[in-house]
N, C-alpha and C positions, 0 to 999 in steps of 0.2 A: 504494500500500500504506500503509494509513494506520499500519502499525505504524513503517514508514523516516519518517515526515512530521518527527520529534523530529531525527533524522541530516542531518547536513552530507554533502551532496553536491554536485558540480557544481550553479550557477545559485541554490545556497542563499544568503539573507543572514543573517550572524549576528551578533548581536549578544555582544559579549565583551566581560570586565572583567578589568583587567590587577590583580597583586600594590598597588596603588598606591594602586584602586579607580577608577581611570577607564577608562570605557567606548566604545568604539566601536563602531563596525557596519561591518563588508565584506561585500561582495558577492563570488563567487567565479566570475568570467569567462571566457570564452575568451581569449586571447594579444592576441589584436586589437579585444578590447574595455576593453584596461584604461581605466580615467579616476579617480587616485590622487581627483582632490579631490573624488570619490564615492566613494571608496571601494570603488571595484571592482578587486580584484585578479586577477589571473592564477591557475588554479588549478594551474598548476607553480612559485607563487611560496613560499618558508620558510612563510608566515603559512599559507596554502590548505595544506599539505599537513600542517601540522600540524594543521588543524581538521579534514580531509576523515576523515568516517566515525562521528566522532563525535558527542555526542549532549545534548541539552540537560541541562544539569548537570554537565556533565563538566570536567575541568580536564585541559589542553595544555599541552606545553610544547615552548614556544616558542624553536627554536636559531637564532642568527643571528650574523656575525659581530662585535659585540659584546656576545656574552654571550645568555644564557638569560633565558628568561619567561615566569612562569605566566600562563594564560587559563583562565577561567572561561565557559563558553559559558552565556549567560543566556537567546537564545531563538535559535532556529532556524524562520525562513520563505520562503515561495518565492512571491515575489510579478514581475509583471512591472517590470521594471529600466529607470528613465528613458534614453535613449539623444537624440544628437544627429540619427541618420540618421532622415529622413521616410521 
C-alpha cells in the first residue's frame, strides 16, 4: 500500500534526528536479529515502539530510563537488511 510506505513498521529502517541534531538510522528487527553496531533493534525495544506507526515527519518521544527524547523521523525505508547468516 503505497499510502503505509511513509509508516514505520516492522522490518522498516529509519532514519531519526535527536533534540541535539544528531542523526541515526535503526532498523527494527525481530528479537533474534538484533546487531546494536547496525543498528538493528528489536521491535519490542523503548526506541521500536516508540517509532512503530508513525510517519515521516513526525516527532517521538522517546521514554527511557534516563529520561525522555525527542525524535524527528526524517525518512522511513524498507530495504533488505545486511545479515551474517548465508
Amino acid at each position: 500500500d503505497a499510502e503505509e510506505a511513509d509508516r514505520v513498521f516492522f522490518g522498516a529502517s529509519v532514519d531519526v534526528v535527536n533534540e541535539a541534531g544528531a542523526a541515526r538510522t535503526v532498523s527494527i528487527v525481530g528479537v533474534d536479529e538484533i546487531d546494536t553496531a547496525r543498528g538493528y533493534i528489536s521491535w519490542v525495544s523503548p526506541m521500536a515502539r516508540a517509532l512503530l506507526k508513525s510517519r515521516e515527519g513526525d516527532t517521538v518521544t522517546l521514554r527511557t530510563p534516563g529520561g525522555t527524547e525527542e525524535l524527528t523521523i526524517e525518512a522511513v525505508r524498507y530495504v533488505t537488511l545486511a545479515t551474517d547468516v548465508a
